[in-house]
MARMAR-387215 format. One record per residue (C-alpha): residue number from 1; residue in three letters; x, y, z. Coordinates in steps of 0.05 Angstrom, whole numbers, plus 5000, padded with zeros to 4 digits. Example, Ala and Ser with C-alpha at 12.3 -4.5 7.8 and 13.67 -1.06 7.14 Angstrom:
@n: 1; res: ALA; x: 5246; y: 4910; z: 5156 $
@n: 2; res: SER; x: 5273; y: 4979; z: 5143 $
***
This chain:
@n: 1; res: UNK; x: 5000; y: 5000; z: 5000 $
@n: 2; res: UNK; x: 5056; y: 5054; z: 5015 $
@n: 3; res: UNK; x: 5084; y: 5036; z: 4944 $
@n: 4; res: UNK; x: 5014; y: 5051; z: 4909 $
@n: 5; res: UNK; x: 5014; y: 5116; z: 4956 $
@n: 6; res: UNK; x: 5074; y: 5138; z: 4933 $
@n: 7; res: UNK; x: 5054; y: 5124; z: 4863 $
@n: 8; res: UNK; x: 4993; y: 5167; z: 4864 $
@n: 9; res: UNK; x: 5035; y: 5221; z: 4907 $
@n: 10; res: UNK; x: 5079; y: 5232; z: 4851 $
@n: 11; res: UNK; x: 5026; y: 5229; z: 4802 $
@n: 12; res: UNK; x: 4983; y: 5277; z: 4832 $
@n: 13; res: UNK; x: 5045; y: 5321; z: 4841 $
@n: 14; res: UNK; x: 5062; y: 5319; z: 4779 $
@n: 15; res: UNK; x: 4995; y: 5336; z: 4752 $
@n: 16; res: UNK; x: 4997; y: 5398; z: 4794 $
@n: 17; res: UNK; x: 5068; y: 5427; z: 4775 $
@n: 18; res: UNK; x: 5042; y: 5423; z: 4701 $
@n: 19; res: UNK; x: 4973; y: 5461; z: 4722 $
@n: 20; res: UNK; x: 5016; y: 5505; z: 4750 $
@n: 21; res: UNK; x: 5051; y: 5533; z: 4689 $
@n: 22; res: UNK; x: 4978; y: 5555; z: 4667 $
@n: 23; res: UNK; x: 4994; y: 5619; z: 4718 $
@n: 24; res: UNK; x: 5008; y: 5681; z: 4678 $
@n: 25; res: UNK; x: 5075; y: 5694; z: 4658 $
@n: 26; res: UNK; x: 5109; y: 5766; z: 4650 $
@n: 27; res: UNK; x: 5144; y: 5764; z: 4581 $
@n: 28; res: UNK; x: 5199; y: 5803; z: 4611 $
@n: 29; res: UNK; x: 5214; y: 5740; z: 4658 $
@n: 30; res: UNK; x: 5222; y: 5671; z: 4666 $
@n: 31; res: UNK; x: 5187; y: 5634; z: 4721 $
@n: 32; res: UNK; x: 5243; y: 5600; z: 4761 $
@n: 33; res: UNK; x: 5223; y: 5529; z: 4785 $
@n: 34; res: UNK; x: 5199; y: 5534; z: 4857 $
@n: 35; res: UNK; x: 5235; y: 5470; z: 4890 $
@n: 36; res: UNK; x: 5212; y: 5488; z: 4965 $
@n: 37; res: UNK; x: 5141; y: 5486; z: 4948 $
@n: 38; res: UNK; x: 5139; y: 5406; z: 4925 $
@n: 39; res: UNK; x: 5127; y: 5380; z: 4990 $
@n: 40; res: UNK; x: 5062; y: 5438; z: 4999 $
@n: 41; res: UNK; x: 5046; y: 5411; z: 4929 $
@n: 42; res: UNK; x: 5036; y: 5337; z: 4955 $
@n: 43; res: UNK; x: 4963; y: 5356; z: 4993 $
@n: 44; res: UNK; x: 4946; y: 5402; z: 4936 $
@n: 45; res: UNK; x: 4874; y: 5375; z: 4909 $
@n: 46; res: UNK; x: 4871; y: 5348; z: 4839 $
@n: 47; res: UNK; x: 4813; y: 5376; z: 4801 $
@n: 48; res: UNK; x: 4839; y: 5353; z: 4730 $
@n: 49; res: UNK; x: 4831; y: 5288; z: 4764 $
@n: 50; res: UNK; x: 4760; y: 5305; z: 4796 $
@n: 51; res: UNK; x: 4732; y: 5328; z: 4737 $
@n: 52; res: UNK; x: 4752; y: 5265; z: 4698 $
@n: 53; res: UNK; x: 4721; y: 5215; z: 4745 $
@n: 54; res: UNK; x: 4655; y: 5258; z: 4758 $
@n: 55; res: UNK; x: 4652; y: 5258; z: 4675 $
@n: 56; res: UNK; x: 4664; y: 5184; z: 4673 $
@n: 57; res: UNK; x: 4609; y: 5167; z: 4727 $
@n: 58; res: UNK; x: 4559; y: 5206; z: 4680 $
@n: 59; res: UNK; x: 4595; y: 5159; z: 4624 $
@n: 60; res: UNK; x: 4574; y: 5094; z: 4663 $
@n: 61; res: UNK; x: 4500; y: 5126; z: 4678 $
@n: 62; res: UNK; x: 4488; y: 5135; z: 4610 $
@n: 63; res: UNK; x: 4515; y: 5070; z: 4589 $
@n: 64; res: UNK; x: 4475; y: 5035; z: 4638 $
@n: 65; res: UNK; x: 4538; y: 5009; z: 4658 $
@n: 66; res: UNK; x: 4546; y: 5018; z: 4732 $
@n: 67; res: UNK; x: 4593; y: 5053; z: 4777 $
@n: 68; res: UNK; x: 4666; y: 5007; z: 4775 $
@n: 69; res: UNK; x: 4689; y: 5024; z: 4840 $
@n: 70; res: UNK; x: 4674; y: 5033; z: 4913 $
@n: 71; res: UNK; x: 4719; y: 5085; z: 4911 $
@n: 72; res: UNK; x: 4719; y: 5115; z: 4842 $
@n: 73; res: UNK; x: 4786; y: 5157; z: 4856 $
@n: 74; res: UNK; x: 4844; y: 5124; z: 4894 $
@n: 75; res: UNK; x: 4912; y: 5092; z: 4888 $
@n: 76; res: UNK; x: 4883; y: 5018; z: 4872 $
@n: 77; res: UNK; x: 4838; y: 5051; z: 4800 $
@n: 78; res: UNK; x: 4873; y: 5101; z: 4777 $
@n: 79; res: UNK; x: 4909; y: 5063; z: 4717 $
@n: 80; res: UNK; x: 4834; y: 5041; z: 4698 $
@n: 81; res: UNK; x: 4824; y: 5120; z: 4670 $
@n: 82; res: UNK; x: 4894; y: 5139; z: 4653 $
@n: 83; res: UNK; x: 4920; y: 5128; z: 4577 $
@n: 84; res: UNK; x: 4999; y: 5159; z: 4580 $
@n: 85; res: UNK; x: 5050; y: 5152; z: 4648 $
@n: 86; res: UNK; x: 5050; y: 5223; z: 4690 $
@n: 87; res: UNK; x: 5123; y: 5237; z: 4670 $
@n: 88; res: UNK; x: 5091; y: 5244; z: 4602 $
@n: 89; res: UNK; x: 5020; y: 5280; z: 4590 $
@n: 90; res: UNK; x: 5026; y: 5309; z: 4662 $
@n: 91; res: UNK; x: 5099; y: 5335; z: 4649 $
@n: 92; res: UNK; x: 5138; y: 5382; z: 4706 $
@n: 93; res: UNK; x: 5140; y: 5448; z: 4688 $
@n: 94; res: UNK; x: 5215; y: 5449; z: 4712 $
@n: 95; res: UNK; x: 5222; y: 5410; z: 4633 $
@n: 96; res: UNK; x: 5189; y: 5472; z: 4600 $
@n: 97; res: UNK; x: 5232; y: 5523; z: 4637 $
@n: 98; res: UNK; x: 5291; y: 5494; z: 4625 $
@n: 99; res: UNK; x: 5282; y: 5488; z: 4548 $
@n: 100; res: UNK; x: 5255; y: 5562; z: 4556 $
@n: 101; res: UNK; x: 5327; y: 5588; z: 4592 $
@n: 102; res: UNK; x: 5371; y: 5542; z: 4544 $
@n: 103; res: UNK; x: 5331; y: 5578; z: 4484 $
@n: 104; res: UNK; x: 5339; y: 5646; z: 4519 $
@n: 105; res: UNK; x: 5262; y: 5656; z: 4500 $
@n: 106; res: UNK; x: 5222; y: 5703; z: 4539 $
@n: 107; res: UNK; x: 5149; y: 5701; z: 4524 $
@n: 108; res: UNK; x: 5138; y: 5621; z: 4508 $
@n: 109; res: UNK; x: 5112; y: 5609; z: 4577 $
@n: 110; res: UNK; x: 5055; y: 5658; z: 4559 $
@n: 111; res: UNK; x: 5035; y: 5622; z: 4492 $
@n: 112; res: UNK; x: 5053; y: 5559; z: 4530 $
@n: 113; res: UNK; x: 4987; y: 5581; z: 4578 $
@n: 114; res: UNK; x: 4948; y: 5606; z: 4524 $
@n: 115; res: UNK; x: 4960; y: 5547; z: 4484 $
@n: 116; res: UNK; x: 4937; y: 5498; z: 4546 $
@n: 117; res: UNK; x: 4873; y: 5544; z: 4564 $
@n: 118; res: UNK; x: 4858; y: 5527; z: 4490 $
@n: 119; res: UNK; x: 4863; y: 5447; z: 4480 $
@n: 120; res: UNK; x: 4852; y: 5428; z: 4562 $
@n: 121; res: UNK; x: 4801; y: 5387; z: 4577 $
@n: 122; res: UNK; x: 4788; y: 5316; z: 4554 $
@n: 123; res: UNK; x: 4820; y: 5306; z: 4489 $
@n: 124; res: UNK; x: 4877; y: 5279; z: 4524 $
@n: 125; res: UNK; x: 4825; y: 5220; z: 4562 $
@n: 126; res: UNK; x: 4794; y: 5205; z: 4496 $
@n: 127; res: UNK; x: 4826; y: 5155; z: 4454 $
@n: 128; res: UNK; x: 4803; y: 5180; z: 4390 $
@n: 129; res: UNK; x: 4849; y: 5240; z: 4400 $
@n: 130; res: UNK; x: 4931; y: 5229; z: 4391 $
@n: 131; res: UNK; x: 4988; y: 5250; z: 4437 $
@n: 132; res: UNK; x: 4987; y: 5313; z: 4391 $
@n: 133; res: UNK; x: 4909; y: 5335; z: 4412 $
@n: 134; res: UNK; x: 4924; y: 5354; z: 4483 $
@n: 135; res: UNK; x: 4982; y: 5389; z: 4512 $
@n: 136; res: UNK; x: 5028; y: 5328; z: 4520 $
@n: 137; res: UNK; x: 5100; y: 5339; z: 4521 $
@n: 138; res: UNK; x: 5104; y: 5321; z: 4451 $
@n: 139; res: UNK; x: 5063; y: 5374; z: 4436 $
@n: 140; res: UNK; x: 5108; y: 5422; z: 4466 $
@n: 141; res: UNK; x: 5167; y: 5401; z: 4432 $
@n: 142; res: UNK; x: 5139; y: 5406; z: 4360 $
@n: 143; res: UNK; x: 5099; y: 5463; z: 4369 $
@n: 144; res: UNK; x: 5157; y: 5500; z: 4390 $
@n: 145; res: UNK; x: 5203; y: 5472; z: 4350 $
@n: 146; res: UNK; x: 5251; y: 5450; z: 4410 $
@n: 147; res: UNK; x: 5323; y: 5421; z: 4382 $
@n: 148; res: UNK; x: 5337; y: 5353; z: 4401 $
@n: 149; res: UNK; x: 5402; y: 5382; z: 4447 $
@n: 150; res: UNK; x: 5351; y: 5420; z: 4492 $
@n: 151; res: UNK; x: 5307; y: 5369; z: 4499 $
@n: 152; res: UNK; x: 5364; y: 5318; z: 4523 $
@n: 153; res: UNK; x: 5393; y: 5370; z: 4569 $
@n: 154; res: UNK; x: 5321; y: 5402; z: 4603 $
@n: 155; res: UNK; x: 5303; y: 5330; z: 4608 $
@n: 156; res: UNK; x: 5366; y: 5302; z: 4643 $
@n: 157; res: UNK; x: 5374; y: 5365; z: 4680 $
@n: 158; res: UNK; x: 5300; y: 5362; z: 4709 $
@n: 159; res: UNK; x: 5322; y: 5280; z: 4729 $
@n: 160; res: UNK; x: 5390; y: 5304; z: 4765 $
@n: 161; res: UNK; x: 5338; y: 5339; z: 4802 $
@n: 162; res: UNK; x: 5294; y: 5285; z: 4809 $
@n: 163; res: UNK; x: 5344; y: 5232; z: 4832 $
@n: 164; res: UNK; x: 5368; y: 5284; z: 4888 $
@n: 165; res: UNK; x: 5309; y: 5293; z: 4917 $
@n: 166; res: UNK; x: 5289; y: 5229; z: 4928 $
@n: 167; res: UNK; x: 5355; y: 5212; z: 4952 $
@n: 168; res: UNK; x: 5338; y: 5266; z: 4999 $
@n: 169; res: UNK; x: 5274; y: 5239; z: 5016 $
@n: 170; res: UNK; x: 5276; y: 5165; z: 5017 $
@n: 171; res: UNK; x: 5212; y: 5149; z: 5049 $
@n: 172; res: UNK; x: 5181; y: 5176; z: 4970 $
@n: 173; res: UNK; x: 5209; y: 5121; z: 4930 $
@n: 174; res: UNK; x: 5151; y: 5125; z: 4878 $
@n: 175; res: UNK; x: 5177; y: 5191; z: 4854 $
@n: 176; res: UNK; x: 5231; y: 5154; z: 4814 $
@n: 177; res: UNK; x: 5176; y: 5128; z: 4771 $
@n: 178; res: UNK; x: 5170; y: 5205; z: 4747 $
@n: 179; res: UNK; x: 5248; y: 5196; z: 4715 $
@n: 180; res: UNK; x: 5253; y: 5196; z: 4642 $
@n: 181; res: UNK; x: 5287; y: 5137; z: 4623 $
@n: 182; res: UNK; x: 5330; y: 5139; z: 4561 $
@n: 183; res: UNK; x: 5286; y: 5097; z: 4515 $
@n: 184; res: UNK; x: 5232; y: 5147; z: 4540 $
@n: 185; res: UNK; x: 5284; y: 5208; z: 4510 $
@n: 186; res: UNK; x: 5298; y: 5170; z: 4446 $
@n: 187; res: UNK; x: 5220; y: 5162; z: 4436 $
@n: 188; res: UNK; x: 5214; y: 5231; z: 4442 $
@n: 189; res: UNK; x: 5269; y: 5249; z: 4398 $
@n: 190; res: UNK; x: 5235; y: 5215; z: 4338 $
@n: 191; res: UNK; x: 5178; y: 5265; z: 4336 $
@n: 192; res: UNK; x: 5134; y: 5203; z: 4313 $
@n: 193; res: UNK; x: 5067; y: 5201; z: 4355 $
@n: 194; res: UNK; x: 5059; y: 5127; z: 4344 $
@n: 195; res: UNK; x: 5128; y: 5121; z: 4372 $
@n: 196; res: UNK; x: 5115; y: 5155; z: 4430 $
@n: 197; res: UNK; x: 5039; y: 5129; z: 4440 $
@n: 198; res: UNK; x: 5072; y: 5061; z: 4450 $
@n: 199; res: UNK; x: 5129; y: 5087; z: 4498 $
@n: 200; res: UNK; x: 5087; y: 5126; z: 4542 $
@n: 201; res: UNK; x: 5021; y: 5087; z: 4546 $
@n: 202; res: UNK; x: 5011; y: 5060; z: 4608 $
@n: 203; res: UNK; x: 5008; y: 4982; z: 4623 $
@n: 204; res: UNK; x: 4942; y: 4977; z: 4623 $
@n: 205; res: UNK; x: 4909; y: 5012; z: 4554 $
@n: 206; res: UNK; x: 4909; y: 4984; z: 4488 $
@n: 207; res: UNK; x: 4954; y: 5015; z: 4440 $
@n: 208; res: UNK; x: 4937; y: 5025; z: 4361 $
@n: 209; res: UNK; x: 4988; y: 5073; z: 4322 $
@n: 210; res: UNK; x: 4978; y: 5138; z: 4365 $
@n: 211; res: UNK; x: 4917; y: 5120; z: 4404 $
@n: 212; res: UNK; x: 4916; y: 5080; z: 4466 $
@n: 213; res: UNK; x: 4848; y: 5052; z: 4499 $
@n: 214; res: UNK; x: 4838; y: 5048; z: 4570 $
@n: 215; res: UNK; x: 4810; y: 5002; z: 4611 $
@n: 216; res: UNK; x: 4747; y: 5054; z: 4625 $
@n: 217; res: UNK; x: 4740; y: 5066; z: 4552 $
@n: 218; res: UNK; x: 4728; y: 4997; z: 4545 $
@n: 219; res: UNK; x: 4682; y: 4984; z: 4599 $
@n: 220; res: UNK; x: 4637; y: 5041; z: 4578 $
@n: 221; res: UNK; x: 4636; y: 5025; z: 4501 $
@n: 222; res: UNK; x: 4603; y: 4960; z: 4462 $
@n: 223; res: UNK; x: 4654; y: 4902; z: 4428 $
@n: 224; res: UNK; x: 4615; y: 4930; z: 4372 $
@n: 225; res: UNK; x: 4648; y: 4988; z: 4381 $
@n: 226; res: UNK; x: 4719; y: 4967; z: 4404 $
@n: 227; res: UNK; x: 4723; y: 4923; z: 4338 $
@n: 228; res: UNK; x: 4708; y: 4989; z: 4300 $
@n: 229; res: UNK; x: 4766; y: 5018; z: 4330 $
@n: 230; res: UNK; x: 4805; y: 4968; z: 4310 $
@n: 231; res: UNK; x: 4820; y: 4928; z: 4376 $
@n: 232; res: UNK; x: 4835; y: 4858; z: 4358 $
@n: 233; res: UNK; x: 4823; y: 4795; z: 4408 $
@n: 234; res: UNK; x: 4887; y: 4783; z: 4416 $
@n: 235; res: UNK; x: 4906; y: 4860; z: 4447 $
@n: 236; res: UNK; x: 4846; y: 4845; z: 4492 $
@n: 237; res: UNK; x: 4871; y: 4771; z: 4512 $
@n: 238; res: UNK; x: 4942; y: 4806; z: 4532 $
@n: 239; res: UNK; x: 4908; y: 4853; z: 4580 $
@n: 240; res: UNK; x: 4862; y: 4805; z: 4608 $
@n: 241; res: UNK; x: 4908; y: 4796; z: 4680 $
@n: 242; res: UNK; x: 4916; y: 4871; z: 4675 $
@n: 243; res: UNK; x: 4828; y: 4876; z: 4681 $
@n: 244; res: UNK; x: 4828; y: 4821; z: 4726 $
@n: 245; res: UNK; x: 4871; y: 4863; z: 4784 $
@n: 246; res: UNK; x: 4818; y: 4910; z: 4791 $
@n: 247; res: UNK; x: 4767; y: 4915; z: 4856 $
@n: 248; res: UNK; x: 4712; y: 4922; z: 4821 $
@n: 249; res: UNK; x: 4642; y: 4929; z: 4850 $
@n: 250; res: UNK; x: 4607; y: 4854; z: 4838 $
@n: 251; res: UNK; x: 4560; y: 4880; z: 4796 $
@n: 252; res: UNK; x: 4614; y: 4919; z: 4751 $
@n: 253; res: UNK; x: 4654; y: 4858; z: 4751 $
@n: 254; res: UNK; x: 4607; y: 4817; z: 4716 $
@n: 255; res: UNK; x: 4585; y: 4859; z: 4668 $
@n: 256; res: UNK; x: 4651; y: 4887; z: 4641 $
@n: 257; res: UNK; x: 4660; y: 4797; z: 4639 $
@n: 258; res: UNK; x: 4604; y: 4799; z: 4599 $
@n: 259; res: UNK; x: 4619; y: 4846; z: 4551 $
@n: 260; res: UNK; x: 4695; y: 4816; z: 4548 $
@n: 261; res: UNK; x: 4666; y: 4744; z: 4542 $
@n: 262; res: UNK; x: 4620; y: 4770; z: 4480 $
@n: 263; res: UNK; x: 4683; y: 4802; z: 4447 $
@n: 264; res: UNK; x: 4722; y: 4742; z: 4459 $
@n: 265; res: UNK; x: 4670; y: 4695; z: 4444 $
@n: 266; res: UNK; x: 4685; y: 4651; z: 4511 $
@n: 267; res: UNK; x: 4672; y: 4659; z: 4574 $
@n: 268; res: UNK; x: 4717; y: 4712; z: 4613 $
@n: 269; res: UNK; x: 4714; y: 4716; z: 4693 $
@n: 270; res: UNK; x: 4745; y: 4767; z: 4724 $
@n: 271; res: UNK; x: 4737; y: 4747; z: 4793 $
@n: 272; res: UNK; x: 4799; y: 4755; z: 4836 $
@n: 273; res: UNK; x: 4787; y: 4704; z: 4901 $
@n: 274; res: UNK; x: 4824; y: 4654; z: 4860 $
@n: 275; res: UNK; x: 4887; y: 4695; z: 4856 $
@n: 276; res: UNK; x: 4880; y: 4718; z: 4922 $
@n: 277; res: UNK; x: 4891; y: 4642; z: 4940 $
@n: 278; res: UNK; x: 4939; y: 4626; z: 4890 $
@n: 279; res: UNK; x: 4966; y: 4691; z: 4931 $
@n: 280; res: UNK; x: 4969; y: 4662; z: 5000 $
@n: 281; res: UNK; x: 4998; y: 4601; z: 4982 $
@n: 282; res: UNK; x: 5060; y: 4635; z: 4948 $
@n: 283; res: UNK; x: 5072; y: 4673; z: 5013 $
@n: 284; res: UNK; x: 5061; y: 4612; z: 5054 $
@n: 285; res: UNK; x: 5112; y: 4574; z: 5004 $
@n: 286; res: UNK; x: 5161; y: 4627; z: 5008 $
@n: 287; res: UNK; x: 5164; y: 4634; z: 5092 $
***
């Protein structure tokens, strides 16, 4: 539980330093990154995050499929709404001002906010838009033409930091999972969408060329529909563990089984008291 904690910690923290370049910017300055205020940032409220869930409950209404969760929020479901990894469509702001220093620019930040007011909102939760369609860091790096020597340096200058403050901090391991790694740089280097969809995606969603379907998408849409899309059986068979990991409600769990077991034409159960078992008797092996 403290690992999932910490995962969600960084998340949401990460998800906050990006909001946080929306502030106005004076053209005759650069916002300096504001390294003090992380550990304020932690209890900040998510309301990107808010909004999403209280948009996808209104999703599962109208479906008639019903609420997933419990809890709809927490550590245990958030990879059941999320298509990209933090580091990536919730990128630090540190990244941007960087790039913004190295290319001695002085009123990017402001189209940087404009540019966000403009496309935030759910194009970068729905799957029929691309990594291009929301203000992903890919976005920022073509749309400002950013050369591939400022991007490597803002990006392993921003994970010097990274990898110091959690060496400071050792009780926040999960923030190392907000590190760029270097296949995640090289991805980003290409300037191919597709490229990066597949780098960045997370574990859980469905992947087709730039698009990548979550695990909600699915539940609230028909096989009908996923087939039009272009999901195969086989990308759903490969995420079938993923699905089954999830506490669903009962009632949610058997009918995202049903739709899964229509799509896959055989039976799919999703229960988990099986693996809990299967669970117990690994730790029992083991002391």
């Amino acid at each position: 539980m403290k690992k999932k904690l910490a995962l969600i910690l960084a998340t949401a923290l990460l998800i906050v330093m990006f909001t946080a370049c929306m502030s106005e910017t004076p053209e005759e300055e650069q916002t300096e990154p504001n390294n003090n205020n992380l550990q304020a940032n932690e209890q900040a409220d998510d309301p990107v995050n808010e909004d999403l869930l209280q948009e996808l409950d209104c999703s599962f209404a109208s479906t008639g499929m019903p609420v997933p969760f419990e809890n709809t929020g927490g550590d245990e479901n958030w990879h059941f709404y999320m298509r990209y990894l933090s580091r990536f469509s919730a990128f630090s702001g540190m990244i941007t001002d960087e790039i913004a220093r190295q290319m001695e620019w002085t009123s990017t930040n402001k189209e940087f906010d404009e540019a966000v007011r403009e496309m935030w909102g759910y194009g970068g939760w729905d799957p029929q838009s691309g990594v291009m369609d929301f203000p992903s860091l890919l976005w920022y790096i073509i749309e400002f033409d950013v050369p591939d020597e400022v991007i490597v340096y803002a990006i392993e200058k921003y994970n010097e930091w990274m990898f110091s403050f959690v060496h400071e901090n050792t009780y926040m391991p999960g923030f190392l999972l907000s590190i760029f790694t270097e296949e995640d740089i090289a991805a980003l280097l290409t300037r191919d969408p597709a490229i990066v969809t597949a780098q960045f995606a997370e574990e859980t969603a469905i992947v087709i060329d730039d698009r990548a379907f979550t695990p909600a998408w699915l539940y609230i849409h028909t096989p009908d529909e996923w087939r039009e899309a272009g999901i195969t059986m086989e990308m759903v068979e490969e995420k079938l563990d993923v699905y089954s990991q999830f506490p669903f409600v009962l009632e949610a769990e058997v009918a995202f089984a049903e739709k899964l077991s229509e799509f896959m034409e055989e039976e799919v159960s999703l229960a988990r008291e099986q693996q809990a078992v299967e669970s117990d008797e690994l730790v029992v092996a083991d002391s």
